[in-house]
C-alpha positions as CSV (number, residue, x, y, z in Angstrom):
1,X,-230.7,-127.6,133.1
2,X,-233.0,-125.9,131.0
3,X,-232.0,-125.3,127.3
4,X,-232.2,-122.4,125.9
5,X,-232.1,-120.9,122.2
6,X,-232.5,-117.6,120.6
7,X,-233.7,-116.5,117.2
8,X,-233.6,-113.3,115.6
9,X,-236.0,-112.2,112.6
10,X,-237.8,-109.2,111.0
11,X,-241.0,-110.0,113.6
12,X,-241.5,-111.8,116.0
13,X,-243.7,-114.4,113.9
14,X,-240.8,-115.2,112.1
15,X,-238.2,-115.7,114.4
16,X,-240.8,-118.1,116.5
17,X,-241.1,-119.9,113.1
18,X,-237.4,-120.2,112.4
19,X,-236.4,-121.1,115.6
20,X,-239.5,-123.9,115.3
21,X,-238.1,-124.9,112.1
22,X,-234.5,-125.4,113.4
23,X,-235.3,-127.6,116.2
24,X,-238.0,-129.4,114.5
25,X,-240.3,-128.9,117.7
26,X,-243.9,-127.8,117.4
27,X,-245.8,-124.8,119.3
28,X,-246.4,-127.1,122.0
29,X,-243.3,-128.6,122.2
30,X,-241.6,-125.2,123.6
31,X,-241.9,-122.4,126.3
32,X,-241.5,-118.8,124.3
33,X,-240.6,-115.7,125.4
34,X,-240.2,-112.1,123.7
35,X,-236.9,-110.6,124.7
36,X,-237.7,-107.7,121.8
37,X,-240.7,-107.0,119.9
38,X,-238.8,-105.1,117.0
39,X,-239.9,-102.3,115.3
40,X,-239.8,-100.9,112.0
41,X,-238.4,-97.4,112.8
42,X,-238.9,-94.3,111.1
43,X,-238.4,-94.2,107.6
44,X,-236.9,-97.0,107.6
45,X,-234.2,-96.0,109.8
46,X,-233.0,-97.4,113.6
47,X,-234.7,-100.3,112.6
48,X,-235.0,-103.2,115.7
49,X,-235.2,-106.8,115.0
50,X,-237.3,-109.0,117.0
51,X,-235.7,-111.3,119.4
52,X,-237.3,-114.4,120.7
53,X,-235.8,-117.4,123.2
54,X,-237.2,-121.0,122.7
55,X,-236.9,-123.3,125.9
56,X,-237.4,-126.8,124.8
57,X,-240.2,-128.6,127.9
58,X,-238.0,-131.6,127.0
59,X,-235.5,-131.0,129.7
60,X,-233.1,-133.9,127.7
61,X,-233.9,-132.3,124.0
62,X,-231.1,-132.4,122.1
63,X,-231.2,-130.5,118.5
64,X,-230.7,-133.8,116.2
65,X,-233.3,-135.3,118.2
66,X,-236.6,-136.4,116.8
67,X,-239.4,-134.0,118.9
68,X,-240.7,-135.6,121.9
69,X,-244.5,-135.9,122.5
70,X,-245.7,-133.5,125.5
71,X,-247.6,-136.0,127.9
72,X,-248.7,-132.6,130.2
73,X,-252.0,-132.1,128.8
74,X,-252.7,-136.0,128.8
75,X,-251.7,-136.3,132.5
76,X,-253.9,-133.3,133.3
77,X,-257.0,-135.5,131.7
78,X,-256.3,-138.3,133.3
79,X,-256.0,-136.2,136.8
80,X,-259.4,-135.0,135.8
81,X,-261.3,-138.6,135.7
82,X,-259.3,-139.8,138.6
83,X,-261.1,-136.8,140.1
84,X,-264.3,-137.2,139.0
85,X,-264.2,-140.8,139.7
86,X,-263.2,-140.2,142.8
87,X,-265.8,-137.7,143.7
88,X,-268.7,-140.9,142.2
89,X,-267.3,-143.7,144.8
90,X,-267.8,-141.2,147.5
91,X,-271.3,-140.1,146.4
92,X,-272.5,-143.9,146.1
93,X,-271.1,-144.5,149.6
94,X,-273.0,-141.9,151.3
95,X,-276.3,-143.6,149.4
96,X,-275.2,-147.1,150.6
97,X,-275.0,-146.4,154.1
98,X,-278.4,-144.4,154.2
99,X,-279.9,-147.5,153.3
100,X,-278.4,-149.7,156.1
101,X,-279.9,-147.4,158.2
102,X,-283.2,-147.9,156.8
103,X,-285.6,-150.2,159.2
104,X,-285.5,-153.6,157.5
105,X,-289.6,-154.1,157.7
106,X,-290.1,-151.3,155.4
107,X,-290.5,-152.1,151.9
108,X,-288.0,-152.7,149.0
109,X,-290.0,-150.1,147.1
110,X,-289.6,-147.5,149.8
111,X,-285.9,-148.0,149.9
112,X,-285.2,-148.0,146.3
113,X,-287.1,-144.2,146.1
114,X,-285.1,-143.2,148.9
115,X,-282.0,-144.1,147.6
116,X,-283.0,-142.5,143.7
117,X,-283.7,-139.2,146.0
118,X,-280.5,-139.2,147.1
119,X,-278.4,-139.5,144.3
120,X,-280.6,-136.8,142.7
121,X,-279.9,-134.5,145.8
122,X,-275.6,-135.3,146.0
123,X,-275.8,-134.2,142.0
124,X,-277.4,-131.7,142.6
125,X,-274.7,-130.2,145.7
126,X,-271.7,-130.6,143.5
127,X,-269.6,-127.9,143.0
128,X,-269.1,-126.9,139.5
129,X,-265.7,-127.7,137.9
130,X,-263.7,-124.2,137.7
131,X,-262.2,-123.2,134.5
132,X,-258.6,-123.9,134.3
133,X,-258.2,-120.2,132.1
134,X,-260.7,-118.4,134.8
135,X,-258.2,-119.8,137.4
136,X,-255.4,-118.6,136.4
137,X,-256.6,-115.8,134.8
138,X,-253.9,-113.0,137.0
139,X,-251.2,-115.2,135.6
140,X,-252.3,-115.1,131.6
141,X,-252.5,-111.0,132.3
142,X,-249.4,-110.3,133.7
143,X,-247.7,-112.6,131.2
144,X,-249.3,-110.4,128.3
145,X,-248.9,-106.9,130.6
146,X,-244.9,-107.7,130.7
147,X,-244.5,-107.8,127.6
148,X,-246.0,-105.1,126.7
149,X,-244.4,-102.9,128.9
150,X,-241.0,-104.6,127.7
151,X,-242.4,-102.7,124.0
152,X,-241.9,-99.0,126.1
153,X,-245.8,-98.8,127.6
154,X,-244.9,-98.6,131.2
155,X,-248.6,-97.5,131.7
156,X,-250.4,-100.6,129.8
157,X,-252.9,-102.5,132.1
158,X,-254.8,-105.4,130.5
159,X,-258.5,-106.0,131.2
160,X,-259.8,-110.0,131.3
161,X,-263.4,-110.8,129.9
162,X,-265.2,-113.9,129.4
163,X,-267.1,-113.9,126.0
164,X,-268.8,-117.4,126.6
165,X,-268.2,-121.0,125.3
166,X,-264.6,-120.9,126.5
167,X,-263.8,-117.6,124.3
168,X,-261.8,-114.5,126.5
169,X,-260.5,-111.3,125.4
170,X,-258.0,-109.8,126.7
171,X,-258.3,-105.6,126.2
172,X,-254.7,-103.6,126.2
173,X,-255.2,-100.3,127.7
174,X,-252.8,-97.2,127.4
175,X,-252.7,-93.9,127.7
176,X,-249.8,-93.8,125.0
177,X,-250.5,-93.6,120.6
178,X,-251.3,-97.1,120.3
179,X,-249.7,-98.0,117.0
180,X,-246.8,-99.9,118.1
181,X,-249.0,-101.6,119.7
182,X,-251.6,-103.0,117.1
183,X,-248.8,-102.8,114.2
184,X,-249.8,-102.7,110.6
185,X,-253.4,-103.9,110.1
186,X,-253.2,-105.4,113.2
187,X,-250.2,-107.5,113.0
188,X,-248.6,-107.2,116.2
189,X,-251.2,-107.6,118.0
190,X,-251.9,-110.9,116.3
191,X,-248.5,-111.6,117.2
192,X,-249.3,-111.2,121.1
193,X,-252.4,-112.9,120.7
194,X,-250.4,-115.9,119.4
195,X,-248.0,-115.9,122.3
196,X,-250.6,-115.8,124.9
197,X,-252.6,-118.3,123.7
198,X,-249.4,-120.2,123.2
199,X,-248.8,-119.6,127.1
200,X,-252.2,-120.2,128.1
201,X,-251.9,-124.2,127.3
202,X,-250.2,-125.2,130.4
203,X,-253.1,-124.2,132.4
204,X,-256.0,-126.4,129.7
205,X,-256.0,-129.4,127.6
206,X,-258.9,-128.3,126.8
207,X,-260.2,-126.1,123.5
208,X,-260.1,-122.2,124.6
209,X,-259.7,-119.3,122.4
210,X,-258.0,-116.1,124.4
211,X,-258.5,-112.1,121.4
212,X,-256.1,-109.8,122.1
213,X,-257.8,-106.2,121.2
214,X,-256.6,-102.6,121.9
215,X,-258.4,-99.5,121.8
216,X,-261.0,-101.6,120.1
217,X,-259.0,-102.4,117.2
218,X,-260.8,-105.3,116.3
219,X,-264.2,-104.1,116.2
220,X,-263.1,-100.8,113.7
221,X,-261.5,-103.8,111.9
222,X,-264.6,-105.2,111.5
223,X,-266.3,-103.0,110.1
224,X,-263.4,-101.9,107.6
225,X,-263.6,-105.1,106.4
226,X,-267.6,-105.3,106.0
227,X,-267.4,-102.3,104.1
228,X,-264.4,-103.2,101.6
229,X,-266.3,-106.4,100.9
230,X,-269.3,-104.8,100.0
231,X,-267.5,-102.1,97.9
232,X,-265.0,-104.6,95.7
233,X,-268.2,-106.8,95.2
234,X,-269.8,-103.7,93.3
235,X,-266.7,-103.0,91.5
236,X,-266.4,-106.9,90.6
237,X,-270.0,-106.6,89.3
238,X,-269.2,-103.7,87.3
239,X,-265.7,-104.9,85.7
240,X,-267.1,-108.1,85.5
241,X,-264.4,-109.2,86.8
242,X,-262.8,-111.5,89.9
243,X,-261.2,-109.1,92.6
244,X,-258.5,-110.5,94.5
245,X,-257.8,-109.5,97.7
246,X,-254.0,-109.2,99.9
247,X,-253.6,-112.0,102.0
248,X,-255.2,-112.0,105.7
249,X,-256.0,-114.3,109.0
250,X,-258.6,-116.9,108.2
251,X,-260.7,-114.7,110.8
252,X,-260.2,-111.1,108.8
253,X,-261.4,-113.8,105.9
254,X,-264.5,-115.1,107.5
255,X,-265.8,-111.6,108.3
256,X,-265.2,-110.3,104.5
257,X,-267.3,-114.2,103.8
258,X,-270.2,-113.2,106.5
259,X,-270.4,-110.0,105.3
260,X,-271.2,-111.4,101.5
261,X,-273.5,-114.0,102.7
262,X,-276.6,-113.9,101.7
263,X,-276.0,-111.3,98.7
264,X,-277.4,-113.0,95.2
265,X,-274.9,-113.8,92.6
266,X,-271.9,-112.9,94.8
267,X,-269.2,-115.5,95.4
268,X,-266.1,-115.6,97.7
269,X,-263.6,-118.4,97.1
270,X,-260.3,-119.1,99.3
271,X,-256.7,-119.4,97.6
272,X,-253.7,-120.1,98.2
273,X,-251.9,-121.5,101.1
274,X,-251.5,-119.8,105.0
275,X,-250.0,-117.3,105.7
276,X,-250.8,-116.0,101.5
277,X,-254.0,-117.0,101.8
278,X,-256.8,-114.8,100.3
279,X,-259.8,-114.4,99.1
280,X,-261.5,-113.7,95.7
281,X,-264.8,-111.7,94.8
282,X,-266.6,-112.4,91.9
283,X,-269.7,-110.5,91.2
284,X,-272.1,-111.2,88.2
């Protein structure tokens, strides 16, 4: 039977931390699910608390146990060369039997060209392997469309898009104000972006990267950023001064980094430890 525990916190990032904490299981270690978002109310007032169950994959998991070591994604490799190994023997055997079939007075030379054709030509035929995240693709959308709609936007529909070298976004769409939605400099929707990519392993052991955006959010983030870094850079120049900056995602911190590239005399130096980590300006 399936064990189940539930965690309550401010957000939903810190009850899934908690509730990590008090098992001692890692991300992987766990199936999650939202039960509520939370929500900060109105002035502070009918405040909701976020509510999240944690179902340990170890189906014998018991809470003084040391965590187990998931062997899913390492069976799924090995499926994989089986498969591929698989699909090599039966490859060479079609070659070997279009040589027995070969007159035996023609020459060795003939039949080794022959043979290298061949092999060229099977190679050529085979199918390419199908993304695992492609594949299942309805399944990662309606996971992230659920809960979504569990947050009060009965009308959200979720777009799929494939960015290139195994990066997808997934694109929240709603006729309702948004805000809920995206949270405070984007915070929920980090928060759903963690969960689906979080869901998204038990369909690849391989490296995949799933963005959550709504109502382009994280392009108008972008450029928020780009022009904050440029503007505390000036006023770091003119204090002569370091600016600090208030802590944000290691992406939100590679944009502000990018955007300060290049730029003579100005610096930007990482501190502190995740999730406080920021970043420093200093201009001379």
């Amino acid at each position: 039977m399936e064990k189940e525990f539930i965690y309550v916190a401010g957000t939903v990032d810190e009850a899934i931390k908690n509730g990590l904490a008090d098992l001692g299981l890692k991300e992987e270690d766990v199936k999650i699910e939202v039960l509520e978002g939370g929500s900060a109310g109105i002035f502070g007032l009918f405040k909701k608390e976020a509510r999240v169950k944690l179902s340990p994959l170890d189906s014998e998991f018991k809470k003084e146990d040391k965590p187990k070591v998931e062997e899913k994604e390492v069976i799924e490799v090995k499926t994989e060369v089986k498969e591929e190994v698989k699909e090599q023997k039966q490859e060479e055997k079609v070659v070997v039997k279009e040589e027995k079939e070969t007159p035996v007075d023609e020459k060795t030379t003939e039949v080794k060209e022959e043979t290298v054709v061949e092999k060229e030509e099977v190679k050529e035929q085979r199918p390419k392997r199908e993304d695992y995240i492609v594949k299942n693709q309805d399944k990662i959308v309606s996971y992230l469309q659920n809960i979504v709609i569990a947050m009060g936007y009965p009308d959200a529909t979720v777009d799929f898009s494939e960015d290139g070298n195994r990066h997808f976004t997934l694109n929240i769409k709603t006729e309702e104000n948004t805000s809920l939605i995206i949270g405070k400099r984007g915070s929920t929707l980090n928060s759903l972006q963690f969960l689906v990519n979080n869901y998204a392993k038990k369909f690849s052991s391989h490296f995949f990267r799933i963005e959550v955006d709504c109502d382009d959010y994280r392009e108008s983030r972008k450029k928020t950023l780009e022009e904050l870094a440029l503007n505390l850079a000036k006023k770091s120049k003119k204090t002569g001064r370091p600016v600090e900056l208030e802590p944000m995602t290691s992406v939100e911190r590679k944009i502000i980094h990018n955007a300060l590239t290049g730029i003579k005399n100005v610096e930007t130096e990482s501190r502190g430890d995740e999730p406080y980590r920021y970043l420093v300006i200093t201009a001379k």
